[in-house]
N, C-alpha and C positions, 0 to 999 in steps of 0.2 A: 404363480411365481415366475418372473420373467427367467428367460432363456440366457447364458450366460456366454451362448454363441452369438446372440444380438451386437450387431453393430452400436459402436460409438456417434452419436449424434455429431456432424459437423457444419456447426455453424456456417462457415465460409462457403458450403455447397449448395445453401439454401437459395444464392442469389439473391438478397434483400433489397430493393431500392427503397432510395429516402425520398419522402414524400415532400412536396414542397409544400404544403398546409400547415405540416407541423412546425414552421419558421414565426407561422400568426399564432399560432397555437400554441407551443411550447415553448418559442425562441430558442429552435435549435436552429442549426444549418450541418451542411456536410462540406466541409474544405477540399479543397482542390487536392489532388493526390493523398487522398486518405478516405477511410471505408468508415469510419468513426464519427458518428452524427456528436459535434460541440454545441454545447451552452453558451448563450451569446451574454447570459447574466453572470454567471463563475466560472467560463473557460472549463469547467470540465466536459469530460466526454464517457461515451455509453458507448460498450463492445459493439451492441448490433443494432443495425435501425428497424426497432420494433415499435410500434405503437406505445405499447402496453409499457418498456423500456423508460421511451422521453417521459409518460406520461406518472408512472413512479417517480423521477426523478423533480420533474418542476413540482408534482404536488408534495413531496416532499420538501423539496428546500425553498422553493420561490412560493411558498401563499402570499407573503406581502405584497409582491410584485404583480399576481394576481387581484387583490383588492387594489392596489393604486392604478393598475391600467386593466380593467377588465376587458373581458371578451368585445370584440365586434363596434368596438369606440375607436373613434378618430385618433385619440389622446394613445392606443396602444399602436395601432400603426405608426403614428411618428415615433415613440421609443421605439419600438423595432429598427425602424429603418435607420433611427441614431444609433444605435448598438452595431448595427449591420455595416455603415459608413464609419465607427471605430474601427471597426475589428480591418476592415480594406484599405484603411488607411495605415493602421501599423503593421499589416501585413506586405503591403508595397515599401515602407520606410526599411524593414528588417530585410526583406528580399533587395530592394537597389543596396543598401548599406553591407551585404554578405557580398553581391554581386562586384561592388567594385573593389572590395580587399582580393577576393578572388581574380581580380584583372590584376591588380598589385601585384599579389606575389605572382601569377603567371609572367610578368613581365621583369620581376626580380628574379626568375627560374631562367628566361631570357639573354639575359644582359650574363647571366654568369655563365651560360651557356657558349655564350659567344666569345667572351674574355676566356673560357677554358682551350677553345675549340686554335687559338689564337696567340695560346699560351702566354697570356697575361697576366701579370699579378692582379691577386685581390682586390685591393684597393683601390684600382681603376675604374671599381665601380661608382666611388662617391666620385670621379672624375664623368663617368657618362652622366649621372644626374646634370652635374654642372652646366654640362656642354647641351644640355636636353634644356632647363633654363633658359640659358642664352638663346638658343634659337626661338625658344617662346618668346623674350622679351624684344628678338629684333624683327620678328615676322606678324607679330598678332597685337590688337592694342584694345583697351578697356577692358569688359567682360570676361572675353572671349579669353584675351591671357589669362587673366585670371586663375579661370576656370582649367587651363592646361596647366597651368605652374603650382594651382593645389593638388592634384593630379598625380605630376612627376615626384611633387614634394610627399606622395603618400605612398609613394614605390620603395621599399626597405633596398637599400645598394649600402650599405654600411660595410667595411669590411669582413666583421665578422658574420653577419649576416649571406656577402655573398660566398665565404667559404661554407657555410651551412649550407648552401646553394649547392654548391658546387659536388660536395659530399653526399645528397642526394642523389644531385643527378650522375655521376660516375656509380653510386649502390644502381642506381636503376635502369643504367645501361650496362650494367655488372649482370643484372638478375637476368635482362631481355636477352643477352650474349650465351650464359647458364642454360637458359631455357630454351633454345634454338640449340644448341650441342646436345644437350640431354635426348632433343625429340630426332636427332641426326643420327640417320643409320651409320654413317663412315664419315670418320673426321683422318685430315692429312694436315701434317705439324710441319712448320719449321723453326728450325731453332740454329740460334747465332749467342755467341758469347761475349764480350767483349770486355774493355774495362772504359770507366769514364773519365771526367778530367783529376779527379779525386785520389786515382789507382786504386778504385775499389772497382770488382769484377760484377758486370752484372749479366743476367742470363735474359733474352730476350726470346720468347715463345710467340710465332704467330700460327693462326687457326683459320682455314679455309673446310666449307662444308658446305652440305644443302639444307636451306633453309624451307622448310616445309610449310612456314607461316608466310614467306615472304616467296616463293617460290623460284627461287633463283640459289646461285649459287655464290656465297657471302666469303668475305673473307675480315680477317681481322686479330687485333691483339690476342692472345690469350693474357699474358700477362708479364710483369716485369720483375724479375727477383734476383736479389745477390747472393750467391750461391755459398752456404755454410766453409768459411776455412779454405781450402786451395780450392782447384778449379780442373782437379781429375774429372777421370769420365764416371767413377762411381759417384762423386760432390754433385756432378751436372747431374748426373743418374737419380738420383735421390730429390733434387732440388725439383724437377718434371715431374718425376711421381707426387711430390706434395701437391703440387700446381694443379695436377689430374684428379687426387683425392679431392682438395677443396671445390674443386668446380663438379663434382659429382659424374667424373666422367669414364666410363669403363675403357681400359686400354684397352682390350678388344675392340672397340671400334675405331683405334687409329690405323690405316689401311697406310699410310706411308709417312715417312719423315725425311725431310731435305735439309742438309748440314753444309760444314763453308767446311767440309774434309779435313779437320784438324784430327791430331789422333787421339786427341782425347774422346772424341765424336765418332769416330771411325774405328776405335784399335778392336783389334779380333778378339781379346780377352775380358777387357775392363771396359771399353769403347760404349759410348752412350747407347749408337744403335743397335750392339751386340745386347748388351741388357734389355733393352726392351722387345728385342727377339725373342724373348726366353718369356715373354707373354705372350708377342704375338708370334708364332714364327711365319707368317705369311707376308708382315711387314716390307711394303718395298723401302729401300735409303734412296735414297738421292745424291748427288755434289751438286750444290747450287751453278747452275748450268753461266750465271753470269763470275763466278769465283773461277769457273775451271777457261771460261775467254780473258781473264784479267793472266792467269796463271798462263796461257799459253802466248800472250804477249809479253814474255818476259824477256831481256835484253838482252845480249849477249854478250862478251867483254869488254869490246870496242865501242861499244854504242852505251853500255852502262857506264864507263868511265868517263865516255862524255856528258852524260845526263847527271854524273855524280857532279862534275866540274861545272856545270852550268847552274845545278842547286847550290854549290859551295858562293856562287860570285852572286847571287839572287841573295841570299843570307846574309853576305856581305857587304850588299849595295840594303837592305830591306830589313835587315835586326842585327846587326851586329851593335851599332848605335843608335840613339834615340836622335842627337844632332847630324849622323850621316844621312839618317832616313829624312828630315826636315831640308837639310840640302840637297837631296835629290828630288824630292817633290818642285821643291823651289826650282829646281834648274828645267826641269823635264816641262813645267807651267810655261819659264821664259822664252823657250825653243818651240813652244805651241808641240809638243810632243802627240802622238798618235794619242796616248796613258800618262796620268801622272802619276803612274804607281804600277811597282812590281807584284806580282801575286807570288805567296810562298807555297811552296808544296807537302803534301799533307798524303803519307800513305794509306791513311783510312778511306781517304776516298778516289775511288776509283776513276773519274774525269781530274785527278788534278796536274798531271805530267802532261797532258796535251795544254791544259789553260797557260798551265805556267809556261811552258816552250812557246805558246804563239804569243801570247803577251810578251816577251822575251826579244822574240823575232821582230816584232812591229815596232821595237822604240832603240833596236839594237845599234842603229848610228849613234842616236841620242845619248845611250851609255858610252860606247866610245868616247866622246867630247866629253861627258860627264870623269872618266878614269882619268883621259888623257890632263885632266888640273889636278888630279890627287899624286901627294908627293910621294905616299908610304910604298914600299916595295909590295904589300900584295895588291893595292891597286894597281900598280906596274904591269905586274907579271900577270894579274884578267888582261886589263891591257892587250897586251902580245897574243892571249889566247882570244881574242876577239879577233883580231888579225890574222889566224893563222886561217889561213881558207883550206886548208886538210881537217882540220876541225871543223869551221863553218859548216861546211860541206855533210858533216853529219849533225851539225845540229838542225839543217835544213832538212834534212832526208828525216830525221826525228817531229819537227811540227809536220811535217805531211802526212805522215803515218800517222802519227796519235790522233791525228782530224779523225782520220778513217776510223781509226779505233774508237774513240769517243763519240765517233755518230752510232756504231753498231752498237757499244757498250750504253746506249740511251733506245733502242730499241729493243734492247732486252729487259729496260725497268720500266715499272707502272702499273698499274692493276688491271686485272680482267683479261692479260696477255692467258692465250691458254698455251700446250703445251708444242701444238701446231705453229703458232706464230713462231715460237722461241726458234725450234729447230729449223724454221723456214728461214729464219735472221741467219743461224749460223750457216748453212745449207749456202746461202749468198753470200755473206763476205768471202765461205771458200771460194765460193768463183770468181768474187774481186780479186781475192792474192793470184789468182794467177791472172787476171786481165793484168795486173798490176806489176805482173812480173815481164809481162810483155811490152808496157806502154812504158816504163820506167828507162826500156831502153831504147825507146821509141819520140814519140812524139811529147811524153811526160805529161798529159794529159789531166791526172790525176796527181799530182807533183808539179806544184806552180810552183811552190816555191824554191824546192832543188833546182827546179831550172831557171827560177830568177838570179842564183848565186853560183851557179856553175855552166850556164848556156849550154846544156846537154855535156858536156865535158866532165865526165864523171874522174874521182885520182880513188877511188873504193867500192868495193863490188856490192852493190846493196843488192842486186840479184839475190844472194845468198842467204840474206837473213829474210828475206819476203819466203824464199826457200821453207828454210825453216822456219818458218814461222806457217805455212800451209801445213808442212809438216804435223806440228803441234795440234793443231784443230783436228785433222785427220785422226792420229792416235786418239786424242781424247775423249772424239763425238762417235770414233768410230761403233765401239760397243755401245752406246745407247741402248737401251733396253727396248725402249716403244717404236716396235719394226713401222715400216711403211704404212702398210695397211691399215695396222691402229692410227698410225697419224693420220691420212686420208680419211677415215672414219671419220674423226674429231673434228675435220675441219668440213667435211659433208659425206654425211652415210648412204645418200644416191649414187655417188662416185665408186664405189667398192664395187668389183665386180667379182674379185678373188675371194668370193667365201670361204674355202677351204683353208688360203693361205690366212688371212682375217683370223679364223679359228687358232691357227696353231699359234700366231705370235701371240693373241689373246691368253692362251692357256698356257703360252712360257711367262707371262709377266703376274697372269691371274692364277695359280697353279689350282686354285678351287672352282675358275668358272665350267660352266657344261655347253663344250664344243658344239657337242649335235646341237643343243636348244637356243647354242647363240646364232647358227648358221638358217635354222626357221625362223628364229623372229629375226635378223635381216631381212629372207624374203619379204616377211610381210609388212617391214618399213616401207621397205623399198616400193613393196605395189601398194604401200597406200596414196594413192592420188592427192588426195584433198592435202596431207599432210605435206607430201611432196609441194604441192604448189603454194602451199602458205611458206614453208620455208626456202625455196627459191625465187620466190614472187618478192623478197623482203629483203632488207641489206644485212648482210653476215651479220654486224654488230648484234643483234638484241638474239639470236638464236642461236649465236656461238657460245652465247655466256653458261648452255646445258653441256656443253664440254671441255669446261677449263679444264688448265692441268693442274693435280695437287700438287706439283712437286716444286715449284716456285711460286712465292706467295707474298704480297706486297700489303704494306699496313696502309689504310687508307681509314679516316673514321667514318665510317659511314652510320654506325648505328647513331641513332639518336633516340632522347629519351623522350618520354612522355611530359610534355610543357605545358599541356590543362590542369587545371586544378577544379 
């Protein structure tokens, strides 16, 4: 009686190879990517290539085929090799004929890839076919078109087609996004709220991490949701948490979050970050360090009432009428103007007070002559206020400042800035405002145009607001959390030579990290050689990206999805 410890027989471990004899013999073959010897007479096939297998099989079903082409005759060689020259031939017909729909839809995956990326409508796509057409029929002639315009004409770009597209590939850069957070030990969030042009509120989540597939440090959307009913910090509170549940993300691994300090976001009871303290408490906050430079350029009374009076006569001259606005284009064209058009300003976004004052400045004769033909009293009365050179006077001092501000306020956005750059940008403008405060009464150096409209002949003390406005930065950056030392780290951990100090700001910002154990592995960065001279042998850029900072984080799409088929 066998043993009932005995192993299972397996096939597949036997190693069989198929003999090529049995092709004259049996009219089998063994297909290309497959262990399964087929019948070249009925397409069927036999589990394993055994002798005994093919030869059960043809004397059972083929004896005819046996008496009409017997063994070792000419007359069975040529039926074989006819069988054999089928079978290769509709297996190339099937293979090119699979192959080229799979080039199809990859390039219908393509084209809607790129109309998404570019935020295009749908429909643009039976527009690229067209235009793919045309250049076939004006570059290529006989055959050859042909052959490219059956081609294009078999690429699916239908509209609904490319939103099926499209909905793929957002699932599939949805999944790649999921699956790189899920494998991320520490995720840092920021989140902004806003409302659209609609006045529906919407919440916007972005996610920077380490991507352990791609081995860098990634950033990107988390996602985009309108947040249930008002727009407290428990509605925002709740709206995150679904966002975190759906994407399978444990709040425990968000190590910080960076807000525009609203108090919904911020308030000590209800406050977004306070609730999610109460998951993590180790969580750092942040104020978006370019929200807290917009906040401390903020104007003072004299210089706001001019900037209010100058958006009041821009509105004026630029949407008040549909026919005002068409004769001021018209006149600003006839005079060869700098601009034939004003730009309006727009508090969401944060360059638009410096664009619109120098736009403003550059065509400001041009408007003059343009007021001085209008009858109604408030063209008049801009008028007068374009003349008044006590005003002038600040509105010039205003386009030279916002330059300065709008260069620094563009060095604080864009991806990949780590938390070194940022504080390094404000660290310099502080030192501009006081160069600034020096040259202003000086040679104006940095102020062309205050001293194009006043030849150093100041009638108002702009000292005073560069003042405070140094001021502002000071208070604001002054508590920053991330001491020196960290920052010096970030930006090269050979430079650190204060371990001790390194430690302590460390474990005021990390209150879990272990002092002793961060202050050995410095040493031993620091004497490792090889590492040292790969990353000072090379340009910051590609070896700073191991120390961004989580706490400002820029949407860029970088992931892309999978376009083979």
């Amino acid at each position: 009686m066998a043993s009932n410890s005995a192993k299972k027989r397996k096939v597949d471990a036997e190693n069989r190879v198929f003999n090529e004899e049995w092709t004259d013999k049996y009219a089998f073959i063994l297909p290309q990517s497959s262990t399964r010897p087929m019948c070249l007479i009925c397409s069927e096939t036999v589990s394993v290539s055994k002798n005994a297998n093919l030869k059960r099989h043809y004397d059972s079903k083929h004896n005819r085929f046996e008496q009409q082409y017997p063994q070792n005759t000419e007359i069975r060689d040529t039926k074989i090799n006819q069988l054999k020259s089928s079978y290769e031939s509709s297996s190339r017909q099937f293979v090119r004929c699979v192959t080229q729909q799979q080039k199809a839809t990859e390039a219908s995956l393509r084209v809607a890839w790129v109309l998404g990326k570019n935020k295009k409508p749908f429909s643009d796509s039976e527009l690229v076919k067209e235009c793919l057409n045309e250049v076939v029929d004006s570059m290529f002639t006989g055959k050859e078109r042909q052959d490219l315009s059956d081609k294009f004409n078999q690429i699916p770009l239908s509209n609904s087609t490319s939103t099926r597209r499209t909905e793929l590939l957002a699932d599939d850069v949805l999944q790649q996004l999921t699956g790189d957070l899920n494998n991320a030990e520490y995720i840092a969030l920021a989140l902004d709220e806003s409302t659209d042009n609609t006045d529906k509120a919407q919440l916007c989540a972005f996610v920077r991490y380490f991507s352990k597939a791609k081995a860098e440090i990634c950033e990107d959307i988390l996602g985009l949701i309108p947040p249930l009913g008002r727009t407290r910090g428990e509605d925002i509170y709740e709206a995150i948490m679904e966002m975190l549940r759906d994407r399978g993300i444990d709040i425990k691994k968000v190590v910080s979050v960076a807000t525009d300090g609203a108090p919904a976001m911020i308030g000590r009871q209800k406050g977004v970050v306070s609730r999610l303290k109460e998951h993590q408490p180790y969580m750092l906050s942040y104020h978006c360090i370019i929200h807290q430079s917009v906040l401390c350029a903020s104007l003072g009374n004299e210089y706001a009432d001019v900037m209010e009076t100058i958006m009041k006569l821009v509105n004026y001259l630029r949407a008040s009428s549909a026919l005002q606005h068409r004769l001021l284009r018209s006149f600003l064209n006839e005079v060869n103007a700098s601009y034939d058009d004003l730009l309006l300003h727009n508090n969401v976004r944060w360059l638009s007070k410096g664009q619109v004052l120098g736009r403003f400045w550059a065509i400001k004769k041009d408007l003059e002559m343009f007021l001085s033909q209008q009858t109604t009293a408030k063209a008049r009365q801009f008028l007068d206020y374009l003349r008044d050179d006590n005003k002038m006077e600040l509105v010039a001092f205003l386009v030279d400042i916002t330059s300065h501000l709008n260069e620094f306020n563009l060095k604080l956005q864009g991806q990949g800035s780590t938390v070194c750059d940022l504080m390094t940008a404000v660290r310099s403008f502080e030192r501009r405002l006081e160069l600034f405060k020096n040259d202003i009464t000086e040679a104006h150096l940095h102020f062309p145009t205050l001293l194009g409209h006043t030849n150093g002949n100041h009638h108002h003390d702009h000292v005073s607001f560069l003042e405070k406005l140094a001021d502002n930065f000071k208070s604001r950056f002054s508590d920053f959390c991330v001491g020196k030392q960290v920052l010096l780290c970030i930006g090269s951990p050979f430079l650190v030579k204060d371990l001790v100090e390194l430690s302590r700001e460390t474990t005021r910002i990390f209150p879990w990290a272990n002092a002793g154990k961060l202050q050995t592995e410095m040493i031993d960065l620091q004497e490792n050689l090889a590492l040292k001279e790969s990353l000072l042998g090379v340009s910051s850029g590609p070896s700073k990206k191991k120390f961004e900072n989580p706490c400002c984080i820029r949407y860029d799409l970088d992931s892309k999805p999978n376009l083979t088929v």
